[in-house]
C-alpha positions in Angstrom: -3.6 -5.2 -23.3 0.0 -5.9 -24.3 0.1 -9.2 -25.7 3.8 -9.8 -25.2 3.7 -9.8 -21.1 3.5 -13.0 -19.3 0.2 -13.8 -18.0 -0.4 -15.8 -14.9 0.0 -19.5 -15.9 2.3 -19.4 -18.6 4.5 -20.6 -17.0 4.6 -24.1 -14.8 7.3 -23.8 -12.0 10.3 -22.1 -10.1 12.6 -22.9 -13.2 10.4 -21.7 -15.9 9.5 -18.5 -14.1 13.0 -17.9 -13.7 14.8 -19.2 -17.3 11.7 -16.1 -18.2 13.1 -13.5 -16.1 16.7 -14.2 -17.8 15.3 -13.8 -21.6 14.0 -10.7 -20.8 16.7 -9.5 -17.9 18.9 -8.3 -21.0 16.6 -5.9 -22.7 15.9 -4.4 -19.7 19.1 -3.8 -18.9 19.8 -2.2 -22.5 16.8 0.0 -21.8 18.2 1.0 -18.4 21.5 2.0 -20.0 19.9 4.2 -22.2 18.8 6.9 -19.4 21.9 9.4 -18.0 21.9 7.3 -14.6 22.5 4.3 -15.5 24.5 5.1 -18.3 27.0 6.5 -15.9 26.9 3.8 -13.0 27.2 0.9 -16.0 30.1 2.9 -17.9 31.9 3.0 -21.1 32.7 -0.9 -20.6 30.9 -4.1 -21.4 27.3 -3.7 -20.3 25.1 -5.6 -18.2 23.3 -7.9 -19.9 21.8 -11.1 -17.1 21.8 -11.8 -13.6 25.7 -12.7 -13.2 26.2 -9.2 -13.9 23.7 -7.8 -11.4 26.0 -9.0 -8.4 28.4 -6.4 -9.5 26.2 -3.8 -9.5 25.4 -1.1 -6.7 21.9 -0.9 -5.7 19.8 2.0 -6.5 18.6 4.2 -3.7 15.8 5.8 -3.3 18.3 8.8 -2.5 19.5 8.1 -5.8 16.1 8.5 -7.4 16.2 12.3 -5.5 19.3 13.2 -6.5 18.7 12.3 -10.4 14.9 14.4 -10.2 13.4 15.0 -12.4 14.4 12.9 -15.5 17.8 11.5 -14.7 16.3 8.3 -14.7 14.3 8.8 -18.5 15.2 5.7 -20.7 12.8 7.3 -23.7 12.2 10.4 -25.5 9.9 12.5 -23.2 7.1 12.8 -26.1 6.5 9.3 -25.1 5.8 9.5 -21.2 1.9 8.9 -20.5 1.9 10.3 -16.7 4.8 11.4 -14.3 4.3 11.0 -10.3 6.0 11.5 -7.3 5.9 9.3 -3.9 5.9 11.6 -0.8 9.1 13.0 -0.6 10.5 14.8 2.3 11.9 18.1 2.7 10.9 19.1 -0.4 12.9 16.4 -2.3 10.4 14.1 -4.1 11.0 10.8 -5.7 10.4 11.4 -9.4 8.8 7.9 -11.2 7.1 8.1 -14.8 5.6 5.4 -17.5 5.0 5.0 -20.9 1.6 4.2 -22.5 2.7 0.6 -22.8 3.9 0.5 -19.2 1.0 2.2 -18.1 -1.4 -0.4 -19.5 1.3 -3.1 -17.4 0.5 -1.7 -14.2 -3.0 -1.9 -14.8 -3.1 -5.4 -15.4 -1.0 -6.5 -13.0 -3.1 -4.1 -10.0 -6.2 -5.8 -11.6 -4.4 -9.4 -11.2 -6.9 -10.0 -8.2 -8.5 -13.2 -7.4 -11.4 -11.3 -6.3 -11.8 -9.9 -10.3 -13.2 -6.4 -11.4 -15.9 -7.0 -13.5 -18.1 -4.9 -15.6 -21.2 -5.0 -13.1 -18.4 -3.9 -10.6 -18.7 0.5 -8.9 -14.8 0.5 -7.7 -14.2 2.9 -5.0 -11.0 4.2 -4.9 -10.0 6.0 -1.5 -6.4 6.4 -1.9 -4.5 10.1 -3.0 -4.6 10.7 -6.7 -2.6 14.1 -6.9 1.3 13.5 -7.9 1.0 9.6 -6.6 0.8 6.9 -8.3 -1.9 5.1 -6.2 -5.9 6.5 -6.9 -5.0 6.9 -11.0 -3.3 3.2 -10.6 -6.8 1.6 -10.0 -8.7 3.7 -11.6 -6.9 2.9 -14.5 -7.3 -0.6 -13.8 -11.0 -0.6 -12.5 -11.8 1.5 -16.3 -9.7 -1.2 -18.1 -11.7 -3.6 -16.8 -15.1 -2.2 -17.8 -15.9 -1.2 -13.9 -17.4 2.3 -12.9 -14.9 4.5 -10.7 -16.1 6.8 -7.6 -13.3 8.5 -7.0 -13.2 9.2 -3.4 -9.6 10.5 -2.6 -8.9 10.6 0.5 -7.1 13.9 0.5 -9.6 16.3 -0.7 -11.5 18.5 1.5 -14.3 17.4 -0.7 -15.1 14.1 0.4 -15.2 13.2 4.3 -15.5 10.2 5.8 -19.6 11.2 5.6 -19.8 11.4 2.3 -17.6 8.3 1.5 -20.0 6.0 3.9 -23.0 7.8 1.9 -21.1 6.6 -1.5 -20.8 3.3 0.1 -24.5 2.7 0.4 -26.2 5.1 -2.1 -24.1 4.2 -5.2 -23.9 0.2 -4.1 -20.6 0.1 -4.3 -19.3 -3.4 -4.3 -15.3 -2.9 -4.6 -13.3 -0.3 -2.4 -9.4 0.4 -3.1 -7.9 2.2 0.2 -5.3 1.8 3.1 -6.7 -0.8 6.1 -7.5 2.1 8.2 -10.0 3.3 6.6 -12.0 0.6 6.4 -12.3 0.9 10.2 -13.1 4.4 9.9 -16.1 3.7 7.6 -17.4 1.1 9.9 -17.2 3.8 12.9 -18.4 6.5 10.3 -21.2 4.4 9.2 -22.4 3.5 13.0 -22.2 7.7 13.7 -24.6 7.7 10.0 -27.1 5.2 11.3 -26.1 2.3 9.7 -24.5 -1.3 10.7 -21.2 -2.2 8.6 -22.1 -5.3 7.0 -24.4 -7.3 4.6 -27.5 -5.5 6.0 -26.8 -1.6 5.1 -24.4 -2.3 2.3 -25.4 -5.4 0.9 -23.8 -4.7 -2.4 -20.1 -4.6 -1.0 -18.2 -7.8 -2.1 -14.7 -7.0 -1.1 -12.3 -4.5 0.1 -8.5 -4.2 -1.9 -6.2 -2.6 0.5 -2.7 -1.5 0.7 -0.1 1.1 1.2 0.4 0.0 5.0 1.6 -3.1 6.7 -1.5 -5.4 7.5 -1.3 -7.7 10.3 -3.3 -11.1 10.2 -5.7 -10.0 13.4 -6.3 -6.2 11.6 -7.0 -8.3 8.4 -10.0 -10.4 9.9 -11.0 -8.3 12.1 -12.5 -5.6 8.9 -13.1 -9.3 7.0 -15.5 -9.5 9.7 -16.9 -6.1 10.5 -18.1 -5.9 6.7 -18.9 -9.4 6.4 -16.5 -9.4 2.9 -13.0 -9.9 1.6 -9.7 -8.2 2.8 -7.6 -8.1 -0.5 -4.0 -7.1 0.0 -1.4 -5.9 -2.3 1.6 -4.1 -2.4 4.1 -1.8 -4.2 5.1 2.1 -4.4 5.0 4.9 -6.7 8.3 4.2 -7.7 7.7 0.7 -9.0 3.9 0.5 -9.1 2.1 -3.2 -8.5 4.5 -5.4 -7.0 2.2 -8.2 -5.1 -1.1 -9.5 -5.3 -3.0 -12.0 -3.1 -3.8 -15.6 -4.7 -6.8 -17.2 -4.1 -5.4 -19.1 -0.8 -4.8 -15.6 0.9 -1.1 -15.5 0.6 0.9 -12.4 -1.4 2.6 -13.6 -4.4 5.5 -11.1 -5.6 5.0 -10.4 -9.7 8.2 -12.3 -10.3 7.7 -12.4 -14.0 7.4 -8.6 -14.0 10.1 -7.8 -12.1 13.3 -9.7 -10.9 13.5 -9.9 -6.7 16.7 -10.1 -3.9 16.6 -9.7 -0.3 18.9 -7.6 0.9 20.4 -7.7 4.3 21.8 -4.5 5.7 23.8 -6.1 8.3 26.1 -8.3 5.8 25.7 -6.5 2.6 24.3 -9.4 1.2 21.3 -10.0 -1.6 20.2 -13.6 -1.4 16.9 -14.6 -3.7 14.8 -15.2 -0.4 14.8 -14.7 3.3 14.4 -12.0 6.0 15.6 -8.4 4.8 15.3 -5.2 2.5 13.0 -5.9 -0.9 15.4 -5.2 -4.4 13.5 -5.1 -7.1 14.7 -5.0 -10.8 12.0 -4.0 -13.5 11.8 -6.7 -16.7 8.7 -4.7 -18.8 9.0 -1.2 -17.8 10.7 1.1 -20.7 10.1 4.9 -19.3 12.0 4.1 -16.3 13.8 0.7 -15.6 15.1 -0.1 -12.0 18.2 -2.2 -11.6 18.5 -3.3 -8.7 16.2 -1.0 -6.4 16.5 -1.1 -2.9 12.3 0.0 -1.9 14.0 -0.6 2.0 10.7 -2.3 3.4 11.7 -5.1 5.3 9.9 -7.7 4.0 10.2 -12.3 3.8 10.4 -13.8 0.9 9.7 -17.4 0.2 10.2 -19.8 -2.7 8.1 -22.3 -1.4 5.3 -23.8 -3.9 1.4 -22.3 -2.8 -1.7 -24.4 -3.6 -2.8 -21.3 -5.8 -0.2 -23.0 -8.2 0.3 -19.7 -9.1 4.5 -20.7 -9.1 5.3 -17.4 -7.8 7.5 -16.1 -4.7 5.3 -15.5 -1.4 6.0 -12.3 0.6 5.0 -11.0 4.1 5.3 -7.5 4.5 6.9 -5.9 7.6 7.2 -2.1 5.8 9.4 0.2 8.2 7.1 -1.1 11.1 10.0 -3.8 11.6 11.8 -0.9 13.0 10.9 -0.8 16.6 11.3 1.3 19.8 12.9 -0.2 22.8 11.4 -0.8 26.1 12.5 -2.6 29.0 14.9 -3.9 27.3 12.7 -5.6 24.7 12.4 -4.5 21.3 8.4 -3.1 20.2 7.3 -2.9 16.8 4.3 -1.6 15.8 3.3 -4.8 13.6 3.6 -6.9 16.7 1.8 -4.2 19.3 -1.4 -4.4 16.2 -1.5 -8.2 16.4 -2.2 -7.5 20.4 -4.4 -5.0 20.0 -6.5 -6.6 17.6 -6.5 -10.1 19.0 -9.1 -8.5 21.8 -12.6 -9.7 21.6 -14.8 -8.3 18.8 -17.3 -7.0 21.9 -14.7 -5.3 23.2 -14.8 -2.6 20.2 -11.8 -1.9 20.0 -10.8 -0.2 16.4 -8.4 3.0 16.9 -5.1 2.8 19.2 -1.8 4.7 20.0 0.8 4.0 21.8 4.2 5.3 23.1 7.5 3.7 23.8 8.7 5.2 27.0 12.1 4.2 28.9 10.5 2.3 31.7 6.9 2.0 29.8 4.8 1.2 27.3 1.5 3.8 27.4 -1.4 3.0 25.4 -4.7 3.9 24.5 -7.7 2.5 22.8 -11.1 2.9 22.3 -13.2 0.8 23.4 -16.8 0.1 24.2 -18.0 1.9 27.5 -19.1 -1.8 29.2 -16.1 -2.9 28.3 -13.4 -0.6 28.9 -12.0 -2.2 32.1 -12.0 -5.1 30.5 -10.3 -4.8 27.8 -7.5 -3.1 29.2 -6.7 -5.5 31.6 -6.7 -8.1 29.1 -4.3 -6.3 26.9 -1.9 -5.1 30.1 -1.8 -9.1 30.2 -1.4 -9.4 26.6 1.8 -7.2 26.4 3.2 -8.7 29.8 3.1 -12.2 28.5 3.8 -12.0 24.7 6.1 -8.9 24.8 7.4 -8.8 28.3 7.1 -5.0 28.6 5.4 -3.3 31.3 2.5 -1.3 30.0 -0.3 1.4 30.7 -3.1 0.9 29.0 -5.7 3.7 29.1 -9.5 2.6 27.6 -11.0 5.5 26.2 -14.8 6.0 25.1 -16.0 6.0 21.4 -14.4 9.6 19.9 -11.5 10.1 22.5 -8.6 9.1 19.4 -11.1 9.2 16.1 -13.2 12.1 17.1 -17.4 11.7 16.3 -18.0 14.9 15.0 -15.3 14.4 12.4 -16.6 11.2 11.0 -19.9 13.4 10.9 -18.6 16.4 9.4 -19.4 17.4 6.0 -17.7 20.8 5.7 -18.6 23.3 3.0 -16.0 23.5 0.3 -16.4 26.4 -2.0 -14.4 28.2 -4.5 -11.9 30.3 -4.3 -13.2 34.2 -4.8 -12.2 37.9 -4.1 -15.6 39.8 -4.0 -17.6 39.7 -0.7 -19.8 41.4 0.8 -20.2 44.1 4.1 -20.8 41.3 6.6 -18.4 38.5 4.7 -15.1 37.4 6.3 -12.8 38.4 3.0 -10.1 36.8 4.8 -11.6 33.5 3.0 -10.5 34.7 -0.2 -8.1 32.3 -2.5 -9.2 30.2 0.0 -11.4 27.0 -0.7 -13.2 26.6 2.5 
């Protein structure tokens, strides 16, 4: 581990953390001008070198990011790059993002910067994409730093199902699982179509569950804390920047403020301010392959300075993602962050774990699933919910187990074979190159 990056208590307050982000603000800034992007947008003039010079500065899209692919944005001699990846572009114009060895090893320690740590003793499943994003190798590389055995589940290959993750859940005694919220609820309705119970009793070995890559609202959260008896651990950040936020020991998400420097930016002014309601900028201090000055990630996010009891001295930030961005109905705007606090404030009896809905001009149309007993129920109390809380007019639909997630897919475990050319009389060649 790089012996030179801070380390959670080095330093004791607001002032400290910042007067650190200044000392190193300037070499990063001399690193950044070193790559053909910035060295155009900072000129032929006096450079950049602290945060009075930031203001000056436009921020860096993420369509910038596009139109500089692939190594526009390379601050080093490529023979030093340790991995290259790419966030999930559209339209066939990805979002390059690459690290040294150096900031590789930083983004393991920081993803690993969990109160709930990885140990040795620890089997990590990670159920996240590996592929060209940043996300499965990200904790991997952190779970092997830290001594722990990886099952890497990715949770885009024909090869592992929902079965055959629940399987790896209880056969292996996994006890730590990296993946998006979601599928912790499909595992607990995989699990029941397998036979077991989620919880303590079929997988006693699980001791918590790291999630990210999608906003998490505080009913989802607590509602998988307690369909697996363990843990919710949230954290946040992209390909492009890697680790951003990690969750203290009091539940709230502290932004790495002494990795990187942090604005809010709000797109109806055109101003940055250090905390609020707005568009998270972010501005790399340690990372040398690729600096970001001033990086607009557009999530829409709150950032407060206000102290913690973790006395971690670090920013708290509540993530909205592009979720803020709502649908209108009746008048009244609907996000999907405030439709999931709804939907998941329903009674645990009533089941309820997969939804959809859709904004209509004069309606709101919804459906869950929901426990056959308990259907009529728990629609009418969610009608009532979005009445009273959201004052829109709603239909909500109560489907049986299987109508949204289907059962047979949580049960599936299809064959996936390798590619071949040679079959015989009564084989379907049209499988061929194929891998199923």
């Amino acid at each position: 581990m790089n012996s030179i990056l801070p380390q959670l208590g080095d330093w004791r307050g607001t002032q400290e953390l910042l007067e650190g982000q200044e000392k190193q603000l300037a070499l990063s800034l001399s690193w950044a001008a070193r790559s053909p992007f910035y060295a155009r947008r900072f000129g032929s003039g006096a450079q950049p070198s602290g945060s009075d010079d930031l203001a000056g500065l436009a921020l860096t899209t993420k369509q910038d990011l596009r139109d500089n692919y692939p190594f526009g944005l390379l601050a080093v001699e490529k023979e030093r790059l340790a991995t290259y990846h790419e966030s999930s572009g559209t339209a066939g114009h990805p979002t390059p993002s690459y690290y040294t060895a150096e900031d590789w090893t930083d983004l393991a320690e920081r993803f690993a910067r969990k109160h709930v740590g990885i140990t040795p003793s620890d089997t990590l499943l990670v159920r996240t994409p590996y592929a060209l994003l940043l996300t499965g190798h990200l904790a991997h590389a952190a779970a092997r730093l830290n001594g722990a055995t990886v099952v890497p589940g990715d949770n885009r290959s024909l090869a592992t199902p929902c079965s055959r993750i629940v399987r790896a859940l209880h056969d292996l005694e996994v006890t730590l699982t990296w993946s998006m919220p979601t599928e912790c609820l499909m595992w607990a309705a995989g699990a029941r179509a397998a036979g077991y119970e989620p919880g303590a009793a079929d997988f006693p070995a699980l001791r918590a569950l790291f999630v990210g890559g999608e906003p998490l609202s505080g009913p989802r959260r607590e509602r998988i804390s307690r369909l697996w008896g363990v843990p919710v651990v949230e954290e946040y950040g992209s390909t492009e920047t890697g680790t951003l936020a990690g969750e203290c020991p009091e539940g709230r998400l502290h932004l790495w403020a002494d990795r990187a420097r942090f604005e809010v930016f709000d797109p109806d002014t055109g101003v940055c301010s250090p905390e609020g309601a707005g568009q998270l900028v972010v501005t790399t201090l340690y990372r040398e392959a690729m600096p970001l000055v001033r990086y607009n990630l557009e999530d829409t996010v709150e950032v407060s300075y206000e102290e913690c009891p973790c006395g971690w001295h670090l920013p708290t930030v509540t993530v909205l993602g592009r979720s803020a961005f709502g649908h209108d109905v009746n008048g009244r705007k609907v996000t999907q962050h405030r439709l999931e606090e709804l939907v998941f404030g329903l009674p645990d009896a009533d089941e309820v774990l997969f939804w959809r809905a859709r904004a209509e001009p004069g309606r709101l149309r919804v459906q869950i699933e929901a426990a056959p007993d308990r259907a009529e129920g728990a629609a009418a109390r969610l009608t009532e919910a979005l009445r009273s809380r959201l004052g829109v007019t709603a239909s909500v639909e109560a489907l049986r187990p299987g109508g949204l997630l289907p059962t047979e897919l949580l049960r599936a475990m299809p064959d996936v074979v390798k590619p071949r050319s040679l079959f015989g009389p009564d084989e379907d060649w049209d499988k061929a190159l194929l891998y199923q």
